[in-house]
C-alpha positions as CSV (number, residue, x, y, z in Angstrom):
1,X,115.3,27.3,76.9
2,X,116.0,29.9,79.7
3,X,116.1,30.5,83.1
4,X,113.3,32.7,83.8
5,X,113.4,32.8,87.7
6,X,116.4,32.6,90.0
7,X,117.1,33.4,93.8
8,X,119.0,32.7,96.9
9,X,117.1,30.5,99.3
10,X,119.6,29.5,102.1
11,X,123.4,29.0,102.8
12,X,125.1,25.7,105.0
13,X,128.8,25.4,106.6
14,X,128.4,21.9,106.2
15,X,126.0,18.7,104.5
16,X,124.6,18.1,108.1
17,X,122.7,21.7,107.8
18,X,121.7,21.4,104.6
19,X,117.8,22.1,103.3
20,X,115.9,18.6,103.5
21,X,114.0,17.8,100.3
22,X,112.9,14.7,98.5
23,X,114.1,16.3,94.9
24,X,117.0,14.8,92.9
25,X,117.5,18.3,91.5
26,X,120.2,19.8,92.8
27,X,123.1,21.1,90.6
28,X,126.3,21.6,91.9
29,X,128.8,24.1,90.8
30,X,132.1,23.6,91.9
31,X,135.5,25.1,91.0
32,X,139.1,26.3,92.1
33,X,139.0,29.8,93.5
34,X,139.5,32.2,90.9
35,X,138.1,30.3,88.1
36,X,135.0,32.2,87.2
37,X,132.3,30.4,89.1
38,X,130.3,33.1,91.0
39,X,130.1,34.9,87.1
40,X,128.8,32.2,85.3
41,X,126.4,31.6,87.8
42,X,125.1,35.4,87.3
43,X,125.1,34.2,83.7
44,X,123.4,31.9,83.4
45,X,120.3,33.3,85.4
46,X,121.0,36.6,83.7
47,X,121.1,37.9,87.3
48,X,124.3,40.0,87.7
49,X,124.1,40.3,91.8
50,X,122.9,36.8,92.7
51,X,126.0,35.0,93.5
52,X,128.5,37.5,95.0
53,X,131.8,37.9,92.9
54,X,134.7,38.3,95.4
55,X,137.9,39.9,94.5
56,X,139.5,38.0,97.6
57,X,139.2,34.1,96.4
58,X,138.2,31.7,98.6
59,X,136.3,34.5,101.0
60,X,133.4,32.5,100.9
61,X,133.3,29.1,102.9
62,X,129.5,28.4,103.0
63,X,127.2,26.0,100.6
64,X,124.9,28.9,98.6
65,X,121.2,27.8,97.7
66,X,119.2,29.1,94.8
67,X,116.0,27.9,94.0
68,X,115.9,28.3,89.9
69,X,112.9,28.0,87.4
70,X,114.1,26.6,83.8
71,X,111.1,27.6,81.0
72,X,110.9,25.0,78.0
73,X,109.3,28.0,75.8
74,X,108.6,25.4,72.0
75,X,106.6,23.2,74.8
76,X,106.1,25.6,77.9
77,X,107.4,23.7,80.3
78,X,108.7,24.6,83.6
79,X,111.6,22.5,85.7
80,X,112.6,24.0,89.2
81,X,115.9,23.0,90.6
82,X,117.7,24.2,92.9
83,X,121.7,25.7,91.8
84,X,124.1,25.2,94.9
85,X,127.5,26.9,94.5
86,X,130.1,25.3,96.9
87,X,132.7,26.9,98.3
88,X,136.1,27.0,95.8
89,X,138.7,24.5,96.6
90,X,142.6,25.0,96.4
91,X,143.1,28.1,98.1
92,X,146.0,28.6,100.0
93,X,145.6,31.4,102.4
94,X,143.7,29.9,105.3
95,X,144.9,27.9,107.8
96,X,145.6,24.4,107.5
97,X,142.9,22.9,110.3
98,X,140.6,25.8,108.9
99,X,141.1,24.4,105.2
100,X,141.1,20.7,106.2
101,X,137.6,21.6,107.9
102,X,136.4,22.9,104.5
103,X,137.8,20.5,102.5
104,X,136.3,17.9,104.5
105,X,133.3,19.7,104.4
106,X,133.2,19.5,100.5
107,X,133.9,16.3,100.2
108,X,131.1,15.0,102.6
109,X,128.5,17.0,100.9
110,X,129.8,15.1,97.5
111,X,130.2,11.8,98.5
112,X,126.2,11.9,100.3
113,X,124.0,14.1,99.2
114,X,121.5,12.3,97.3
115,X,120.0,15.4,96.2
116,X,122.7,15.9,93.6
117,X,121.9,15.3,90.2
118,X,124.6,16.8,88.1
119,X,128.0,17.9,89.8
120,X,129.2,20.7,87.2
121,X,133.5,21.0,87.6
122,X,134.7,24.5,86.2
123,X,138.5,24.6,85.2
124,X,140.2,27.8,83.9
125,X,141.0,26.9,80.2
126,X,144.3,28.7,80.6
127,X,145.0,25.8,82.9
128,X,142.9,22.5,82.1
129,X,146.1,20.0,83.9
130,X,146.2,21.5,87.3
131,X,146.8,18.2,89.8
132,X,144.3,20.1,92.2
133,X,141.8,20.0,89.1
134,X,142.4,16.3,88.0
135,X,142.3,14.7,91.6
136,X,138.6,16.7,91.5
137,X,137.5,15.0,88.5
138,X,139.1,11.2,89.7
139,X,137.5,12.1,93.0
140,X,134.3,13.0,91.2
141,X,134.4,9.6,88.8
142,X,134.8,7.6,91.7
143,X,131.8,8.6,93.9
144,X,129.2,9.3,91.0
145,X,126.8,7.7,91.8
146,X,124.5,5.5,88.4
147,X,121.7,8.5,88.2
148,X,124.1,11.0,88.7
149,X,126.1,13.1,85.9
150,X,129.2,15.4,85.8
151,X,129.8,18.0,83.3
152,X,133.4,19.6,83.0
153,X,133.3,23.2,81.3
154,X,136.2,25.5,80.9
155,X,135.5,28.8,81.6
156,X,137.0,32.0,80.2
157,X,137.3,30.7,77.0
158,X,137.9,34.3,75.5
159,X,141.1,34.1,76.9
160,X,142.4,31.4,73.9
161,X,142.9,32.0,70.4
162,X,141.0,30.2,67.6
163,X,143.8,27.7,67.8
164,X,144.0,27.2,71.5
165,X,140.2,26.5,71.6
166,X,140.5,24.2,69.0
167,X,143.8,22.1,70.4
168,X,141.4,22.2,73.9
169,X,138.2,20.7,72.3
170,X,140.1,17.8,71.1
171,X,141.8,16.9,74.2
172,X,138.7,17.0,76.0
173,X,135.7,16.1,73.6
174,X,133.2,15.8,76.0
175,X,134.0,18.5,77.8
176,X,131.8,22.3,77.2
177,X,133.4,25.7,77.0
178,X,132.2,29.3,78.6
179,X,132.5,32.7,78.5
180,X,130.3,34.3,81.1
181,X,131.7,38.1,80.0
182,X,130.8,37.3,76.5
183,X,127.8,35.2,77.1
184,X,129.4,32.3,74.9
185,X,128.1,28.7,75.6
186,X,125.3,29.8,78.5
187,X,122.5,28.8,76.4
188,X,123.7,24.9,75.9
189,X,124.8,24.8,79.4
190,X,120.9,25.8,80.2
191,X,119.7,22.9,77.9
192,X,122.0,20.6,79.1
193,X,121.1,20.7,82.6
194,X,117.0,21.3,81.7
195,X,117.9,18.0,79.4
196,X,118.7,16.1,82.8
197,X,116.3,17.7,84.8
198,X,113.6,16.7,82.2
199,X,115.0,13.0,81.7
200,X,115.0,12.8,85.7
201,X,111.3,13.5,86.0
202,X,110.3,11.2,83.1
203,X,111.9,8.5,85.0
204,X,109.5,8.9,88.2
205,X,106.5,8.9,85.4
């Protein structure tokens, strides 16, 4: 399974501009500021410039499109979806109307976008019990909607010994692990959301 085509198709402030479509295919990548989410997004499309890596987190406040081809190559398949990267959340250094207006931006575009089919939540594994983090994921549980899934990954996973990774897994079984600098855990990440995608279109069969 790989992504054989990726690239930016349009950017929103808010749910109310963004791109109409009848597709359930969107997947959304949302994280803290700072967590790694731009990188793994170059990742996983093997496309090192097509979401920009800041060095000033939280510079970007727009919704980012991509439209993305996912390539079955055992049955030669191709899924499109579309990869939306949302803004990070948490950051500090903006005003507080200006980071309400975001916030509430986000959480709109969550809570009613029909679009979404899986809502991906990256947490730094160096710190998996943030409150910011947690009140993401209850907020996440709580508007999921039945033909909608959430996948928590840790990034940076380089950054923890043998030991660490291993205490981390068992906290959170369910949860999938990354390094995007080492290209550790793309490839599952890729089969897990073409695994969605597919089961998605053999339900409208």
């Amino acid at each position: 399974m790989d992504i054989v085509d990726a690239k930016f198709m349009t950017s929103a402030p808010n749910v109310g501009a963004a791109p109409e479509s009848d597709e359930q295919n969107e997947i959304v990548f949302m994280a803290r500021s700072n967590v790694g989410k731009s990188s793994l997004l170059n990742a996983l499309t093997n496309h090192k410039g097509l979401a920009k890596v800041s060095s000033t987190p939280g510079k970007t406040r727009l919704i980012n499109y991509f439209d993305v081809t996912l390539l079955n190559r055992e049955e030669d398949k191709k899924v499109n979806a579309k990869f939306v990267d949302l803004p990070g959340f948490g950051y500090a250094k903006v005003s507080k109307s200006m980071k309400h207006d975001w916030e509430k931006n986000l959480t709109d575009y969550i809570s009613t976008r029909e679009q979404i089919k899986v809502f991906i939540h990256l947490v730094d594994c160096r710190h998996p019990h943030l409150d910011i983090d947690t009140s993401v994921s209850q907020f996440l549980f709580d508007n999921v909607r039945e033909n909608q899934y959430i996948i928590q990954i840790f990034t940076k996973i380089d950054k923890l010994n043998q030991k660490e990774q291993n205490a981390l897994r068992r906290e959170f079984p369910n949860a999938m692990t990354v390094s995007s600098s080492k290209k550790r855990g793309t490839k599952k990440i890729i089969n897990v959301i073409y695994d969605l995608l597919e089961e998605k279109e053999k339900n409208e069969d």
